[in-house]
TORKOL-4160 file (C-alpha; in steps of 0.2 Angstrom, whole numbers, padded with zeros to 4 digits, m for minus):
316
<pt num="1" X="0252" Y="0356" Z="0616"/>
<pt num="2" X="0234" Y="0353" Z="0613"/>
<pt num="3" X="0223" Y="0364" Z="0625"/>
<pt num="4" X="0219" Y="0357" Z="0643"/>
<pt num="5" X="0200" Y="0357" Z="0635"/>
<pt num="6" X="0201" Y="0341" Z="0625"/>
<pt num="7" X="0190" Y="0336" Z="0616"/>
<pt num="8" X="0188" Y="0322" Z="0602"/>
<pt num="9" X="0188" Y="0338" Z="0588"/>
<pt num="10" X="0207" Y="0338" Z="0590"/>
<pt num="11" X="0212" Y="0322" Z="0586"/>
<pt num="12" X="0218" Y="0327" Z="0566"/>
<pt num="13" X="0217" Y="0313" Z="0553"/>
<pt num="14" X="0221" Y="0297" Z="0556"/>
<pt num="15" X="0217" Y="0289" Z="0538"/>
<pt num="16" X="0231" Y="0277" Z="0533"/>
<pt num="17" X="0234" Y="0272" Z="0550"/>
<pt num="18" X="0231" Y="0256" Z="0560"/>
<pt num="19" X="0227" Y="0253" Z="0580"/>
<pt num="20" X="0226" Y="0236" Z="0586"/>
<pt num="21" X="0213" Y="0239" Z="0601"/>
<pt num="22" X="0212" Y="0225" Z="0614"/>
<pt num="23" X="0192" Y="0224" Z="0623"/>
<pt num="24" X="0187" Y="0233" Z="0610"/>
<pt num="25" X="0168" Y="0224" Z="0609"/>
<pt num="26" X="0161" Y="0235" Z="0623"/>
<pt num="27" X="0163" Y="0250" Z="0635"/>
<pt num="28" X="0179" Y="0262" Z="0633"/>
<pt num="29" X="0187" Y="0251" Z="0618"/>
<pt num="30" X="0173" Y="0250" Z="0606"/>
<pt num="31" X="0169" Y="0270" Z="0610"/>
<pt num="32" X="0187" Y="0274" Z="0606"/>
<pt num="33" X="0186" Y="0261" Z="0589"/>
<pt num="34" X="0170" Y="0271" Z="0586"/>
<pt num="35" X="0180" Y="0289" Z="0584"/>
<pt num="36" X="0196" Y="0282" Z="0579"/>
<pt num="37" X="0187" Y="0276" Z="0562"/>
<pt num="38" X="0177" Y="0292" Z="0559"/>
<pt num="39" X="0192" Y="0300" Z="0560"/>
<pt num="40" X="0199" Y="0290" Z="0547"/>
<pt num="41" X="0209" Y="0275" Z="0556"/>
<pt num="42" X="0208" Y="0256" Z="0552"/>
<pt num="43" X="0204" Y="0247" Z="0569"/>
<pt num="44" X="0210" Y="0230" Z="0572"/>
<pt num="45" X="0196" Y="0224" Z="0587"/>
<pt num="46" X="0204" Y="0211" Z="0598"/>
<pt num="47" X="0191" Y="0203" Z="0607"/>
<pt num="48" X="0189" Y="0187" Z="0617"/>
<pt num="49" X="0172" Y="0184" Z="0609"/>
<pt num="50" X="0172" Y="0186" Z="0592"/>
<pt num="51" X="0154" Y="0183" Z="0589"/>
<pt num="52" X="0150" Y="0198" Z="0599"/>
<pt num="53" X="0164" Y="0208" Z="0593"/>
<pt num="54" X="0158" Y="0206" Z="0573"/>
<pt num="55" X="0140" Y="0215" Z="0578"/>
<pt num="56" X="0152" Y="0227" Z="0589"/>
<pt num="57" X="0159" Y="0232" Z="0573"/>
<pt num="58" X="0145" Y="0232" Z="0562"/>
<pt num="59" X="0140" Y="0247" Z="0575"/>
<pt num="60" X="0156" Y="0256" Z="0571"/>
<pt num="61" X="0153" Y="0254" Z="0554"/>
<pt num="62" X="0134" Y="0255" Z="0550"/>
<pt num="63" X="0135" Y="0273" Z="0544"/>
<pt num="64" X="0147" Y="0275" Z="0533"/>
<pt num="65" X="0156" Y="0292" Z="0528"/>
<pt num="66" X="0167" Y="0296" Z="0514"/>
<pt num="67" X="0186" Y="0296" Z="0521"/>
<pt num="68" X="0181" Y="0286" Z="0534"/>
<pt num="69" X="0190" Y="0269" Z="0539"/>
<pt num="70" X="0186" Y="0252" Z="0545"/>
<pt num="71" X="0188" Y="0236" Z="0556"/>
<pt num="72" X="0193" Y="0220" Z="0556"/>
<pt num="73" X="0189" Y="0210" Z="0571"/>
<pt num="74" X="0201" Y="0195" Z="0580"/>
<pt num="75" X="0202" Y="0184" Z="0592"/>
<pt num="76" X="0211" Y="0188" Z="0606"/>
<pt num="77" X="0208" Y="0178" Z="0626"/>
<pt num="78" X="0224" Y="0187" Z="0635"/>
<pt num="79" X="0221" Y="0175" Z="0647"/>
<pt num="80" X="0228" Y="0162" Z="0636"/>
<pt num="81" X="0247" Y="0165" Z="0632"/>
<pt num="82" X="0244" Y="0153" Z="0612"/>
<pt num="83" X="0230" Y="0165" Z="0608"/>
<pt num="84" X="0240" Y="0180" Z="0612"/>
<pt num="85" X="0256" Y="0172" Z="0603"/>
<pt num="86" X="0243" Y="0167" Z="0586"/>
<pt num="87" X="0236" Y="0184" Z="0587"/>
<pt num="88" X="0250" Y="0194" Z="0586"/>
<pt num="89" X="0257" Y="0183" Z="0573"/>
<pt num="90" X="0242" Y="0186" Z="0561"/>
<pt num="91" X="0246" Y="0205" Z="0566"/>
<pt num="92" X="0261" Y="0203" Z="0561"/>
<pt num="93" X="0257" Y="0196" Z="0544"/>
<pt num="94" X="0250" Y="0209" Z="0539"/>
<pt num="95" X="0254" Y="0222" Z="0526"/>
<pt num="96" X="0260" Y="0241" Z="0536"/>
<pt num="97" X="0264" Y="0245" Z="0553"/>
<pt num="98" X="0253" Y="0246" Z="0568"/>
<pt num="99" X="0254" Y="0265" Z="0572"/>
<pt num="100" X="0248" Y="0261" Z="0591"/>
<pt num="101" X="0241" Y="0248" Z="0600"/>
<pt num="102" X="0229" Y="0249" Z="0614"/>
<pt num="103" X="0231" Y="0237" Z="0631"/>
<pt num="104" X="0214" Y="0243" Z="0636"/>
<pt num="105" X="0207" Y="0227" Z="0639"/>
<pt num="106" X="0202" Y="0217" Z="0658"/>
<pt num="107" X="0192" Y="0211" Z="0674"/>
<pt num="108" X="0188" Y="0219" Z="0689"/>
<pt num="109" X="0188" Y="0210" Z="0704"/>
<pt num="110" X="0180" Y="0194" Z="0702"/>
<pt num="111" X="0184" Y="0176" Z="0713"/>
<pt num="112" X="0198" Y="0167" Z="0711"/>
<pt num="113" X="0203" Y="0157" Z="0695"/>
<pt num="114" X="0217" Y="0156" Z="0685"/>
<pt num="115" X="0221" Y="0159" Z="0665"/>
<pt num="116" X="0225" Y="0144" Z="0655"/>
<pt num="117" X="0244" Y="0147" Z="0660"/>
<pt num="118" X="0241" Y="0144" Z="0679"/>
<pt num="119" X="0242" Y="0164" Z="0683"/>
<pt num="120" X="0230" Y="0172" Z="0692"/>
<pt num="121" X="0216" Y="0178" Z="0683"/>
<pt num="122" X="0215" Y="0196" Z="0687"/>
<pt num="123" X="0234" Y="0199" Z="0684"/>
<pt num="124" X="0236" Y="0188" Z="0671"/>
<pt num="125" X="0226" Y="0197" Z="0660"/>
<pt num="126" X="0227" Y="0213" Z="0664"/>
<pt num="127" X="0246" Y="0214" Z="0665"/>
<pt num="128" X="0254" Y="0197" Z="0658"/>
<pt num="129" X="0243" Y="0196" Z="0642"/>
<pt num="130" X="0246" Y="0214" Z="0637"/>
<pt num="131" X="0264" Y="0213" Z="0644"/>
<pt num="132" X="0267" Y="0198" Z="0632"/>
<pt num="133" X="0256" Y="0206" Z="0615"/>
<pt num="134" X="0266" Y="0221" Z="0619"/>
<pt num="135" X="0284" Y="0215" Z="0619"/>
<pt num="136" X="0277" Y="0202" Z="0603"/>
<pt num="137" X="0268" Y="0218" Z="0593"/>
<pt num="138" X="0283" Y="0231" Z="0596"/>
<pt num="139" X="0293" Y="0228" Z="0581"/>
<pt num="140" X="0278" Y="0230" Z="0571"/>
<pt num="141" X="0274" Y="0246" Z="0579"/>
<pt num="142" X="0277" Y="0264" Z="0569"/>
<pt num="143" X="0294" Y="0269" Z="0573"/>
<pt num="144" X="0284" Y="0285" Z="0577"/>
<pt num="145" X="0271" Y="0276" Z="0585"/>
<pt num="146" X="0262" Y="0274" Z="0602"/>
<pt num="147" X="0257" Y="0261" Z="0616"/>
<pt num="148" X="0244" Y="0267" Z="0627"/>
<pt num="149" X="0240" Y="0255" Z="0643"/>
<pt num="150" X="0223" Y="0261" Z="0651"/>
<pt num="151" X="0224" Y="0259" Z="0669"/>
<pt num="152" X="0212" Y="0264" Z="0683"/>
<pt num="153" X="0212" Y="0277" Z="0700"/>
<pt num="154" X="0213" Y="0259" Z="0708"/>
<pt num="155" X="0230" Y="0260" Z="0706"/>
<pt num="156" X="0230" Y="0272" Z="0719"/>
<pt num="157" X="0226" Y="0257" Z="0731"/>
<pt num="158" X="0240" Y="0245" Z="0725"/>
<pt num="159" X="0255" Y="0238" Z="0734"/>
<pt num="160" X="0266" Y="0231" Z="0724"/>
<pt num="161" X="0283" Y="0235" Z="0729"/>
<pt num="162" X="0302" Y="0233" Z="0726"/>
<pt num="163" X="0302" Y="0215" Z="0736"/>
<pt num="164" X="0287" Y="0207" Z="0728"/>
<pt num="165" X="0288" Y="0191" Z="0723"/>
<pt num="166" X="0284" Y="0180" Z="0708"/>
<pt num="167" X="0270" Y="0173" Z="0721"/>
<pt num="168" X="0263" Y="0190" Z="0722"/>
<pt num="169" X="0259" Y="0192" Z="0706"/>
<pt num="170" X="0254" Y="0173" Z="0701"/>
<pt num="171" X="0246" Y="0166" Z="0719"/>
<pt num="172" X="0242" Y="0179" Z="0730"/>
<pt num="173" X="0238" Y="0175" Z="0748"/>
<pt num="174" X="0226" Y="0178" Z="0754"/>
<pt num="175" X="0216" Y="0183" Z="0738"/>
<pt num="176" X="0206" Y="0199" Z="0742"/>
<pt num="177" X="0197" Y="0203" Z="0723"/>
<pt num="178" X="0196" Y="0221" Z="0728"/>
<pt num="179" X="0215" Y="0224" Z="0729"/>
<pt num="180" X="0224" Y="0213" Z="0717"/>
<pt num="181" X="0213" Y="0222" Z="0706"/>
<pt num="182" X="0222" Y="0238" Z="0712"/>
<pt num="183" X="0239" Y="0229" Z="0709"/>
<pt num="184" X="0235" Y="0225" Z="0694"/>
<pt num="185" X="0231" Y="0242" Z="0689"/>
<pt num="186" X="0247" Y="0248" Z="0696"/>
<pt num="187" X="0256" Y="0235" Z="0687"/>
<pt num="188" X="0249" Y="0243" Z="0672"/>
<pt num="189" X="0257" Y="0260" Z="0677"/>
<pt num="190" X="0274" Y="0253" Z="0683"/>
<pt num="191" X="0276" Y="0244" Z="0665"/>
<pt num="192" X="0272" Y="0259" Z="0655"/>
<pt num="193" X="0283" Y="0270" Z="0665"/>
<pt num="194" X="0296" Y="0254" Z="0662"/>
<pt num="195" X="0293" Y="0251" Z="0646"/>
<pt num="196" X="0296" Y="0272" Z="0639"/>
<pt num="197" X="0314" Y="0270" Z="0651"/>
<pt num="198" X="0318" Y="0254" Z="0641"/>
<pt num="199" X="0312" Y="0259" Z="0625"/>
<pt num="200" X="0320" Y="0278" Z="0627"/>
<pt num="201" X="0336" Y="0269" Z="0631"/>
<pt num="202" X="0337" Y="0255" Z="0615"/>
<pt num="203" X="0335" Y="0273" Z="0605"/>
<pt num="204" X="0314" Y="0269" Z="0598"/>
<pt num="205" X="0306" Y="0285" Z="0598"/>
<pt num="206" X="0290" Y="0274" Z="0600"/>
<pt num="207" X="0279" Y="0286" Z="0616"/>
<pt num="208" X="0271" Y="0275" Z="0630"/>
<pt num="209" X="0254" Y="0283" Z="0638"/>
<pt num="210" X="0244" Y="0278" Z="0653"/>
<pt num="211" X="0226" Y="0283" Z="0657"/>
<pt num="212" X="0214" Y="0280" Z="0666"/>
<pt num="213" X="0197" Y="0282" Z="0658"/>
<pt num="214" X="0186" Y="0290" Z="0677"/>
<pt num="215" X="0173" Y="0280" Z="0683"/>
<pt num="216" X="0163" Y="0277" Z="0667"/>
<pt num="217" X="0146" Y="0264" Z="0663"/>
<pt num="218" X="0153" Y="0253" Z="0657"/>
<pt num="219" X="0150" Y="0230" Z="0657"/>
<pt num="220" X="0167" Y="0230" Z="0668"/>
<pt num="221" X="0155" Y="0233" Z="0685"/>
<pt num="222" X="0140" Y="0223" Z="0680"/>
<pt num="223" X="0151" Y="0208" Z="0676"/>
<pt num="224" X="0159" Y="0211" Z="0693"/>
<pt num="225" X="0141" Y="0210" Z="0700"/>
<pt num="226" X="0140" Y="0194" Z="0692"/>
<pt num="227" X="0154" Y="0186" Z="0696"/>
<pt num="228" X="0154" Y="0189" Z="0715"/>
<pt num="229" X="0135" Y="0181" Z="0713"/>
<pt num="230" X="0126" Y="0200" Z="0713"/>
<pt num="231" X="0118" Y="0197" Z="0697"/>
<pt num="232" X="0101" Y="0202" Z="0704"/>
<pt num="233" X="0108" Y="0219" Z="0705"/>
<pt num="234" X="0111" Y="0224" Z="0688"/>
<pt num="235" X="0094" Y="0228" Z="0683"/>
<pt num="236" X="0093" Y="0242" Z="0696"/>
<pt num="237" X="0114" Y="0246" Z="0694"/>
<pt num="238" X="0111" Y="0250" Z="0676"/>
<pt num="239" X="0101" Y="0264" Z="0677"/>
<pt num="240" X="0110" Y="0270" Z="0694"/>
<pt num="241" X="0127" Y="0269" Z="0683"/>
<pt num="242" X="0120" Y="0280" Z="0669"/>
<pt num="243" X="0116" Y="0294" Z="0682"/>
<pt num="244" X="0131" Y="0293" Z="0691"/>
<pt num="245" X="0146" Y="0289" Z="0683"/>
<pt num="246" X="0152" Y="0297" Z="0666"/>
<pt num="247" X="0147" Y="0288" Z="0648"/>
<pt num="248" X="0158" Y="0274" Z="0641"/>
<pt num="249" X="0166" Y="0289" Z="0628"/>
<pt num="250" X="0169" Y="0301" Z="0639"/>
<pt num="251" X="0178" Y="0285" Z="0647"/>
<pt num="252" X="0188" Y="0284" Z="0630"/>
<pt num="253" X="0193" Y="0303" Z="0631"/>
<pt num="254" X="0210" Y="0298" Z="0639"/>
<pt num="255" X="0213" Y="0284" Z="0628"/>
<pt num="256" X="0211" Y="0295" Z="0612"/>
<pt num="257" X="0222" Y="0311" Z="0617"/>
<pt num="258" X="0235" Y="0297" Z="0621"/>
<pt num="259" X="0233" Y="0293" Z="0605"/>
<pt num="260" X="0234" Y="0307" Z="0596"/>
<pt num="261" X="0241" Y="0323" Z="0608"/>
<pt num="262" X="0256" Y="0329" Z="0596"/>
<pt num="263" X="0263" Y="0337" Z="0612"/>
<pt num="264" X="0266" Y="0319" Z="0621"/>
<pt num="265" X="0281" Y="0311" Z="0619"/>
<pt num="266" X="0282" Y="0297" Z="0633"/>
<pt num="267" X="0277" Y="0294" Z="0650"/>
<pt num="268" X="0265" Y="0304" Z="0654"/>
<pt num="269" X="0249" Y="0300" Z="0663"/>
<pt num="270" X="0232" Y="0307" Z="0657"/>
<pt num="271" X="0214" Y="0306" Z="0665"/>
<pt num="272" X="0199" Y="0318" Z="0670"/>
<pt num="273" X="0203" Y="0326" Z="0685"/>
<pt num="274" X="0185" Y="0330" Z="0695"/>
<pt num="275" X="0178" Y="0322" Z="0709"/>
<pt num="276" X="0192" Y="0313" Z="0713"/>
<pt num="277" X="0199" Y="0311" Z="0694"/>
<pt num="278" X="0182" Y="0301" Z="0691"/>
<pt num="279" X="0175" Y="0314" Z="0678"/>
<pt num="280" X="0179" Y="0328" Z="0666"/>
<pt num="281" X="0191" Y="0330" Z="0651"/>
<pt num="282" X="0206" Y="0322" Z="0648"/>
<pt num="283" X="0219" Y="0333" Z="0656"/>
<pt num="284" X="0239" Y="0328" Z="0660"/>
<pt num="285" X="0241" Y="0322" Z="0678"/>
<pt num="286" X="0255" Y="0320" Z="0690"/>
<pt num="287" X="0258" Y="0299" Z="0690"/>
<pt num="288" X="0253" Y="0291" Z="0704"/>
<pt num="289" X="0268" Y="0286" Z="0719"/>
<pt num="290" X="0262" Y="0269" Z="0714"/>
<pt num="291" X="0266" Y="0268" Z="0698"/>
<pt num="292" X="0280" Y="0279" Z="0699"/>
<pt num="293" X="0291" Y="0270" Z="0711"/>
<pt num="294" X="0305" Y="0265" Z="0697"/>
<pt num="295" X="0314" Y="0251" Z="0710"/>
<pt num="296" X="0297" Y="0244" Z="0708"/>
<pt num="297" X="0295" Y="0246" Z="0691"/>
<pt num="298" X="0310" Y="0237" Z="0687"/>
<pt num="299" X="0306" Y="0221" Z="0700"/>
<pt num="300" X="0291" Y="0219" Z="0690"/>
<pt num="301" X="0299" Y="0220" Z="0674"/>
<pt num="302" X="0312" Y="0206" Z="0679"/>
<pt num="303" X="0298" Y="0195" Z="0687"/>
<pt num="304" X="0289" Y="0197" Z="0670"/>
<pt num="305" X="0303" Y="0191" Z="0660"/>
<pt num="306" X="0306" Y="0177" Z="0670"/>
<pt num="307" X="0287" Y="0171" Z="0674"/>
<pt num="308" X="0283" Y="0171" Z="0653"/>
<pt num="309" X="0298" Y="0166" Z="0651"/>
<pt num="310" X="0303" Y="0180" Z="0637"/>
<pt num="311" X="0315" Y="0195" Z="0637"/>
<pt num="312" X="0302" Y="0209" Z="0634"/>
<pt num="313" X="0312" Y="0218" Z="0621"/>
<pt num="314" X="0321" Y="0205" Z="0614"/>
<pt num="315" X="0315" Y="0207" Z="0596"/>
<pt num="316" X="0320" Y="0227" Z="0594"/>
């Protein structure tokens, strides 16, 4: 087991291999696309807007090192169920596995809308569009491979439950921002935690991680600022952020030894622990009650399957 002191040192090599990153323009996904290639790794960056994602990459990559690897960037709008289907078919195509995919990718509290598919946004994207990359990427994954799904301490606030309802997930009434972000976040933990039962059960040796990345500076609060029509308080909240909460990759410190801690095999959670788990290394954590309620768990599964209309493992 890697030492409780984790650090980004430890992750090995990773030439030869391939991570499909969802968000991975800004924040925690481009820091953890950042390491993954200096350490070797070819990072597929899947990223609503492409534009901005192309100059993310040419970040990554602007200082070439022998041995290193490299990017390619995709389009990717989870909250549209033909983009997610089109990108994982032209990840599909490709030559060699995926060794992991990354559901890092989201929104944070913002007003009420919907996706293209008539969910609600918030938990549209952050569970339906990963729920549906995943189940479409998992027979392309590295039989030895990963899934890490990055959830947040907001989970900690969530209420999902063994008798919610495809309503509860889709319409929500009334529609607090605040706390259907935290359901969504939970949702994220009660699918990993799903998923590694399922997945353990069908015989795949492939390991499911969740995180959560601490409070880090990242675009996710600014956006949420100007969304909820705060936008006159970024100029001051940017600085405050950079003071106060931990850098995007420290954020991505979770992310990463999901990725590579040799001594995970499935279902463990991992995060910083301090100050109320906002801060600190990346250590193993007991799972929230939230995301470890297993009758809950597999409610959401089931209302999953049946509001995409998919069996989530039906291509293993």
């Amino acid at each position: 087991m890697i030492s409780a002191r984790w650090n980004p040192a430890q992750m090995g090599d990773w030439a030869g291999r391939r991570v499909v990153i969802t968000g991975a323009n800004s924040g925690i996904g481009l820091e953890a696309a950042r390491l993954l290639v200096e350490h070797g790794a070819s990072v597929v960056m899947a990223c609503r807007d492409v534009t901005r994602g192309e100059a993310s990459a040419r970040s990554v990559t602007a200082k070439p090192q022998a041995g290193v690897g490299g990017t390619v960037v995709r389009s990717l709008d989870l909250a549209d169920q033909a983009s997610v289907r089109d990108f994982a078919a032209e990840c599909v195509a490709d030559d060699g596995l995926i060794y992991a995919l990354v559901n890092n990718a989201g929104v944070m509290a913002c007003p009420l809308s919907f996706t293209t598919d008539g969910l609600e946004m918030q938990m549209g994207t952050n569970h339906f569009g990963h729920a549906l990359l995943t189940s479409l990427l998992l027979p392309k994954i590295d039989p030895n491979g990963r899934v890490v799904i990055v959830s947040s301490i907001a989970a900690r606030g969530g209420h999902l439950g063994a008798s919610m309802t495809a309503e509860d997930l889709t319409a929500p009434v009334p529609y607090a921002p605040q706390a259907v972000y935290s359901n969504t976040k939970q949702a994220n933990l009660l699918f990993a935690q799903e998923l590694q039962r399922r997945l353990t059960s069908a015989g795949s040796k492939v390991a499911v991680v969740g995180v959560h990345p601490g409070v880090s500076a990242t675009e996710l609060f600014l956006r949420q600022m100007r969304d909820s029509g705060r936008g006159f308080i970024v100029p001051v909240a940017r600085p405050f952020m950079k003071l106060v909460f931990q850098s995007a990759a420290a954020g991505s410190w979770p992310t990463l030894r999901g990725l590579s801690d040799p001594g995970l095999t499935g279902g463990e959670f991992v995060g910083p622990r301090h100050l109320g788990q906002s801060r600190g290394v990346p250590e193993l954590l007991k799972l929230y009650p939230q995301g470890a309620d297993t009758r809950a768990a597999a409610r959401l599964w089931e209302l999953t399957e049946e509001i995409l209309s998919v069996e989530l493992l039906g291509a293993l």
